[in-house]
C-alpha positions as CSV (number, residue, x, y, z in Angstrom):
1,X,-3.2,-15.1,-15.0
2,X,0.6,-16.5,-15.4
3,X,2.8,-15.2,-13.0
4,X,5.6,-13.0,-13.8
5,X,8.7,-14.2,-11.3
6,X,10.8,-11.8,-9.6
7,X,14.6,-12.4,-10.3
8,X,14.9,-13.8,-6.9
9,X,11.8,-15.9,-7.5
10,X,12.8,-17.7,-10.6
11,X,14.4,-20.8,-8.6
12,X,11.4,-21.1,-7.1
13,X,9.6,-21.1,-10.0
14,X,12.1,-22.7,-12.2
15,X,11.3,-26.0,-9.7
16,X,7.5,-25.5,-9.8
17,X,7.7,-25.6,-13.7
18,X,9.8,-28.9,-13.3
19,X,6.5,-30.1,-10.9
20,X,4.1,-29.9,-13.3
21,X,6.0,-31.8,-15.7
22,X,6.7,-34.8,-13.9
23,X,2.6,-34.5,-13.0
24,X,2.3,-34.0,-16.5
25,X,4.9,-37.5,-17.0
26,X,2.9,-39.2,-14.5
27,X,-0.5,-38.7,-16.2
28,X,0.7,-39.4,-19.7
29,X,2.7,-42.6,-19.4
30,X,0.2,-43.6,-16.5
31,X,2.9,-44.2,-13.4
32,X,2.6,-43.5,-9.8
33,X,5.0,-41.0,-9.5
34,X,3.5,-39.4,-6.0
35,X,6.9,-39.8,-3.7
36,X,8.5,-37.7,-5.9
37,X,6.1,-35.1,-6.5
38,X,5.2,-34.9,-2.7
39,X,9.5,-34.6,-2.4
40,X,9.6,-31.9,-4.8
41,X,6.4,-30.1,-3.3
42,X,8.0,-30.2,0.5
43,X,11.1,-28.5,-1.5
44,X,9.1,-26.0,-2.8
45,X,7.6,-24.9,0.6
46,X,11.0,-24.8,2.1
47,X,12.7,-23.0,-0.3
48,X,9.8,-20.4,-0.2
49,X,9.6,-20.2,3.3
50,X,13.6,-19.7,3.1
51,X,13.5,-17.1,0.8
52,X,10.6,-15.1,1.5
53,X,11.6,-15.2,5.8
54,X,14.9,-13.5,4.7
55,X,13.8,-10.9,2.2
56,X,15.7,-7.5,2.1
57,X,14.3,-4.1,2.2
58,X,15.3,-3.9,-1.7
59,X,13.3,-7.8,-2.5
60,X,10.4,-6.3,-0.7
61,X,10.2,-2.9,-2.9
62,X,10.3,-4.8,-6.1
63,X,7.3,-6.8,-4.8
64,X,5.6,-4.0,-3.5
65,X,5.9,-2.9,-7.4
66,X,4.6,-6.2,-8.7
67,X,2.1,-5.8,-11.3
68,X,0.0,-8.1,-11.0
69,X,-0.3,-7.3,-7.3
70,X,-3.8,-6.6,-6.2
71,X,-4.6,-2.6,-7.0
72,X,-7.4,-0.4,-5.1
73,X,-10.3,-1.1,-7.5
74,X,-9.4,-4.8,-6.8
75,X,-10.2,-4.3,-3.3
76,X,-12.5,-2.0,-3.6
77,X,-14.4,-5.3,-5.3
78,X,-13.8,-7.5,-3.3
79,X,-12.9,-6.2,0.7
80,X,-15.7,-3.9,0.0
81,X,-19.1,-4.3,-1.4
82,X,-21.4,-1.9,-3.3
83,X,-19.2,0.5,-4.2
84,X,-20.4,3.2,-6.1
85,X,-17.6,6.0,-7.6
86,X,-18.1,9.7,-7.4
87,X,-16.2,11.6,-9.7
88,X,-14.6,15.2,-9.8
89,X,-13.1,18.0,-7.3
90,X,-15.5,20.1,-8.3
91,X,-12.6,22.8,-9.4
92,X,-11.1,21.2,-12.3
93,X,-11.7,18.0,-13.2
94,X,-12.0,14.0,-12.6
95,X,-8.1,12.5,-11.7
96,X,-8.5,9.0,-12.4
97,X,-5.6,8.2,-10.7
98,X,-7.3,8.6,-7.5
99,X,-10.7,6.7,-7.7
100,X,-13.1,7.6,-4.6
101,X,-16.8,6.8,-3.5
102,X,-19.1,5.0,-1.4
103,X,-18.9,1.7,-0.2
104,X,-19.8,-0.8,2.4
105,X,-17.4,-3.0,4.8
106,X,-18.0,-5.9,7.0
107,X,-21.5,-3.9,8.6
108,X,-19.7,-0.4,8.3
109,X,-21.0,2.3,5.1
110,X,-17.6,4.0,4.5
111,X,-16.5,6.8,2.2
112,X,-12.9,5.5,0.1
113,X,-10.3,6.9,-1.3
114,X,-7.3,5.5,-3.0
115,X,-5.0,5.6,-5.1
116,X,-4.9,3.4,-8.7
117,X,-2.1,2.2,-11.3
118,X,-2.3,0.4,-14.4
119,X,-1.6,-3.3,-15.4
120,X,-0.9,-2.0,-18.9
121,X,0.2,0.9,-20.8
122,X,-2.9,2.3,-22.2
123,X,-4.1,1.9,-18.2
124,X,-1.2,3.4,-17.0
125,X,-1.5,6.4,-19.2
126,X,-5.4,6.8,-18.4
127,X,-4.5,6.2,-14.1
128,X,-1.2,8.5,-15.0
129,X,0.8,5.7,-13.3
130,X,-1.1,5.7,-10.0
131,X,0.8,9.8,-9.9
132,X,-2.2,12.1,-8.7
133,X,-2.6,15.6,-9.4
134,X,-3.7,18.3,-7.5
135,X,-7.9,17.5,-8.3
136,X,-7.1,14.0,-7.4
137,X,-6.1,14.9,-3.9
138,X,-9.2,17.8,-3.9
139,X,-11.4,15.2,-4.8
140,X,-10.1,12.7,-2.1
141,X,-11.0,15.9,0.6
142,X,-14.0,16.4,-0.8
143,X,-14.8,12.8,-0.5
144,X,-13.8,13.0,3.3
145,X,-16.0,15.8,4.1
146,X,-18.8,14.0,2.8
147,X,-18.1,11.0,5.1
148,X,-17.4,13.8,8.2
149,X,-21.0,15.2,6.9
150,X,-22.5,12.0,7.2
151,X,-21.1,10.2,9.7
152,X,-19.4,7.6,7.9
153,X,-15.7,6.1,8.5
154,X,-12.8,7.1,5.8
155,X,-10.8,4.5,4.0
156,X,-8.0,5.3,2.1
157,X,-6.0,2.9,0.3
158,X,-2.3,4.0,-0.4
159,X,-0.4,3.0,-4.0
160,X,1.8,5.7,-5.5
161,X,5.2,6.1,-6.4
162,X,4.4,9.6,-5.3
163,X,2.1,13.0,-6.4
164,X,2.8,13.7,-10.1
165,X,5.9,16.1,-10.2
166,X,5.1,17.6,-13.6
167,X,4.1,21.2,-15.0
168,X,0.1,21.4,-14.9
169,X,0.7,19.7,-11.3
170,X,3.0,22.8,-10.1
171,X,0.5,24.9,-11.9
172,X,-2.4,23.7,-10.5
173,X,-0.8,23.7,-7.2
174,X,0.0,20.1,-5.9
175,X,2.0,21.4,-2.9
176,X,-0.9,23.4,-1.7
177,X,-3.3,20.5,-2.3
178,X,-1.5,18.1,-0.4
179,X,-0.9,20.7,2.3
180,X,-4.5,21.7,2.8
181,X,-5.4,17.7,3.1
182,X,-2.8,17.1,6.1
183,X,-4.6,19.9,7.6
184,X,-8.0,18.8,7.3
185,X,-8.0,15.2,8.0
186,X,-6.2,16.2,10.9
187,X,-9.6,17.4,12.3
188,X,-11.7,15.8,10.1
189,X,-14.5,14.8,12.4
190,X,-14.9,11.5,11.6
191,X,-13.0,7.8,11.8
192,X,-9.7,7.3,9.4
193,X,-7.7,4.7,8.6
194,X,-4.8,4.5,5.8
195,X,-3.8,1.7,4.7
196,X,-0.6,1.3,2.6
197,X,-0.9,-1.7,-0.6
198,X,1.5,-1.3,-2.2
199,X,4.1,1.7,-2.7
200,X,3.9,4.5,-0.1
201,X,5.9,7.5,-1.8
202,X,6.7,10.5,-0.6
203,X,3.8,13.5,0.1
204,X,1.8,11.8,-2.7
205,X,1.3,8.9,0.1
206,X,0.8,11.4,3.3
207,X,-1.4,13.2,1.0
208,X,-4.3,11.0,2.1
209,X,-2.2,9.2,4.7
210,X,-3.4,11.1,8.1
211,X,-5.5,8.4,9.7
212,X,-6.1,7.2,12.8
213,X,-4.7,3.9,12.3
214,X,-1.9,3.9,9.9
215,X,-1.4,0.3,8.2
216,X,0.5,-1.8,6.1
217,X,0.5,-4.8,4.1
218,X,3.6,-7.1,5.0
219,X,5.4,-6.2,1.5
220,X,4.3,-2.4,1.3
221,X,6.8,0.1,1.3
222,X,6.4,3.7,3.0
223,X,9.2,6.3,2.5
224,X,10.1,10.0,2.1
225,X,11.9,9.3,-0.9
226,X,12.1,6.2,-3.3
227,X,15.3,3.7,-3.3
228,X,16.3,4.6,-6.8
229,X,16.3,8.7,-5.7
230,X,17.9,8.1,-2.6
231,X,20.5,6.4,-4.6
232,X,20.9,9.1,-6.9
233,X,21.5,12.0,-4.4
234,X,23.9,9.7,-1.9
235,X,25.6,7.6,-4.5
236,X,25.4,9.5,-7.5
237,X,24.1,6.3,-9.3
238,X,21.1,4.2,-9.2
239,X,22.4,1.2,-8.9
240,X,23.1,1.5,-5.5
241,X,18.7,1.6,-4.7
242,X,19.3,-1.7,-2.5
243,X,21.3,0.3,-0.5
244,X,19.0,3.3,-0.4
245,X,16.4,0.7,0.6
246,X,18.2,-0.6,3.4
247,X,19.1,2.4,5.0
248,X,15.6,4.4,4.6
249,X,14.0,1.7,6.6
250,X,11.5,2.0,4.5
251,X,9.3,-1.7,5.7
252,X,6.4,-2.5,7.3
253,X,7.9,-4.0,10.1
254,X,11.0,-1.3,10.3
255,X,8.2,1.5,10.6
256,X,6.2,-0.9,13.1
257,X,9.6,-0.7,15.2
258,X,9.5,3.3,14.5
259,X,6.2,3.5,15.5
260,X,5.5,5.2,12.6
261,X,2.2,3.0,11.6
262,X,0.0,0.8,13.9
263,X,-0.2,-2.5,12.4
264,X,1.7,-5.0,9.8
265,X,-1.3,-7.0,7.6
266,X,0.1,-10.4,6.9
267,X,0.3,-11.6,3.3
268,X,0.1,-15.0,1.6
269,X,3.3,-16.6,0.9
270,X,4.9,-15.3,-1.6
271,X,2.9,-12.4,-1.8
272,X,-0.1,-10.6,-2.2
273,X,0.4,-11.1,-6.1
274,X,0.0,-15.0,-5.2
275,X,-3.1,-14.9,-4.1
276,X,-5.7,-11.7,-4.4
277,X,-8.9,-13.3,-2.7
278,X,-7.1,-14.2,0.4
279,X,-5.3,-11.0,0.8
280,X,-8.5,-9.2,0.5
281,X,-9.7,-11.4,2.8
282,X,-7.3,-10.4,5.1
283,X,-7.3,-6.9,4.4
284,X,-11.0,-6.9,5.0
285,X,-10.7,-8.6,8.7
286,X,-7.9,-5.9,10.1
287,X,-10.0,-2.6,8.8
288,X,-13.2,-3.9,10.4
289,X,-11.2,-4.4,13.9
290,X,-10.1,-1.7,13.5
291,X,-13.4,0.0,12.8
292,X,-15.6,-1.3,15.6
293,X,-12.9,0.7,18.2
294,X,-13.0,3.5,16.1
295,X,-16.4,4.1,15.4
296,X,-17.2,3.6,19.5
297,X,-14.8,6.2,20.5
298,X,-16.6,9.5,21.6
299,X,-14.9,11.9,18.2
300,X,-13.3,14.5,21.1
301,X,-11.0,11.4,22.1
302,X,-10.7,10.6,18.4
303,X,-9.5,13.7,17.8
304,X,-7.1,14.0,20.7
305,X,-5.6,10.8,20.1
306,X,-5.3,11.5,16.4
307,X,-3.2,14.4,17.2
308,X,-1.5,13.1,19.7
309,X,-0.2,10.0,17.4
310,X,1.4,12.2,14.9
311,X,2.4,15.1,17.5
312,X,5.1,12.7,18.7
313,X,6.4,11.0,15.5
314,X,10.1,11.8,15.3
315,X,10.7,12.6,19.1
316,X,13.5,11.1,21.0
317,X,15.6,10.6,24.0
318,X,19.0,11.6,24.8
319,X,21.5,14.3,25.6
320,X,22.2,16.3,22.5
321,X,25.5,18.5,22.9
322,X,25.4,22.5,22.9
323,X,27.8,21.7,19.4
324,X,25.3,19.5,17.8
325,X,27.6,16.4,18.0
């Protein structure tokens, strides 16, 4: 699969395309050209490791949206084994936009949930651009209960853009659905952890985003409201998203400073784009850590400790003014 380059990527790429034609050189007119190909790969390196140490809020967003980043079925085929999907809310109807089933981890049987976009147009219509609707998020609960039912851990994979916003949604009731799931997994009486991939909008994230352990790949966003929205309501103009970005401190490791989530995954250089078997490698390591604590705390501690992580999001110190100011 050829890599589509970012706009701040293309020097980097530009030089890597330059690499393989003086390998290309070196083969066909038979000369040693290895100093300057080992010169020109040490360039490389640094110029990534330059670039990719300094990226802004905005830089990481548009990788976050990458698409050829790894999705939730890619995991769910390689972190996971045997996965088998279940299908349906048992209300209204199958959302494929939020796959869910049964799958095994490390030596852990799990119950997942996520949420799935498209590579492609005809994908994107049929996962509705990774936007559930309401029997999306019913059949992620459902889905949970079982796992509470049967004692096995909930994983739940975040990747929207947000819940879809449009009239059958309102009709159906998205606001309620969403609602009723922070409820429940707030007692759900069993092991969670979310795990943010990729984009981490709005209530269409949270909506299966109460967890135990809140994570977050290195080049994930999470955020009440997307860049380009932000922009729109404060600016009055989209073009001023990077800004948006900036200020919603919207990264992994802004919201590790927040303690808002409980752990940054590490990505490969570049990306988890770059390289999908070692990021699901990695992936795969942190849940299972995560896991064997989990799974040997008595669920009365789970619980407290659940509640008591979210409880005091958004508290803070200081002197606040009978005037407000």
């Amino acid at each position: 699969m050829k890599l589509q380059p970012l706009d701040f990527e293309k020097p980097i790429f530009e030089l890597e395309r330059k690499l393989e034609d003086l390998k290309r050189h070196s083969r066909a007119q038979d000369i040693n050209l290895d100093p300057e190909v080992k010169r020109m790969q040490a360039k490389i390196e640094e110029m990534k490791r330059e670039t990719y140490d300094k990226l802004t809020a905005w830089q990481r967003v548009q990788i976050a949206r990458h698409p050829q980043r790894p999705y939730t079925l890619d995991y769910f085929s390689s972190a996971f084994t045997d996965f088998i999907e279940l299908h349906g809310d048992r209300l209204f109807g199958d959302d494929k936009a939020m796959p869910a089933g049964l799958a095994t981890i490390g030596d852990h049987r799990c119950v997942v949930v996520g949420h799935q976009k498209g590579r492609e147009l005809k994908e994107n219509l049929k996962r509705n651009f990774g936007s559930a609707h309401p029997e999306g998020y019913r059949k992620a609960l459902r889905m949970m209960r079982l796992g509470e039912k049967f004692g096995l851990p909930v994983i739940a994979l975040i990747d929207t853009p947000g819940a879809y916003p449009g009239v059958g949604a309102e009709e159906r009731h998205i606001s309620e659905a969403i609602a009723v799931n922070l409820r429940e997994m707030m007692v759900l009486k069993t092991p969670i952890i979310s795990v943010v991939i990729g984009e981490g909008g709005s209530g269409g994230a949270l909506g299966i985003g109460v967890a135990d352990r809140v994570l977050m790949l290195e080049n994930a966003y999470y955020s009440v409201i997307s860049p380009e929205g932000c922009a729109a309501i404060l600016w009055k103009h989209r073009s001023h998203a990077p800004e948006a970005a900036e200020a919603l401190k919207l990264t992994a490791r802004d919201l590790e400073e927040l303690k808002l989530i409980d752990e940054v995954i590490p990505e490969p250089l570049g990306g988890a784009h770059q390289d999908h078997e070692q990021t699901a490698t990695i992936l795969k390591k942190t849940i299972v850590k995560h896991l064997k604590k989990l799974t040997e705390m008595p669920i009365e501690k789970l619980l407290a400790q659940r509640y008591a992580k979210f409880r005091k999001m958004g508290e803070f110190a200081g002197d606040v003014s009978k005037n407000g100011t």
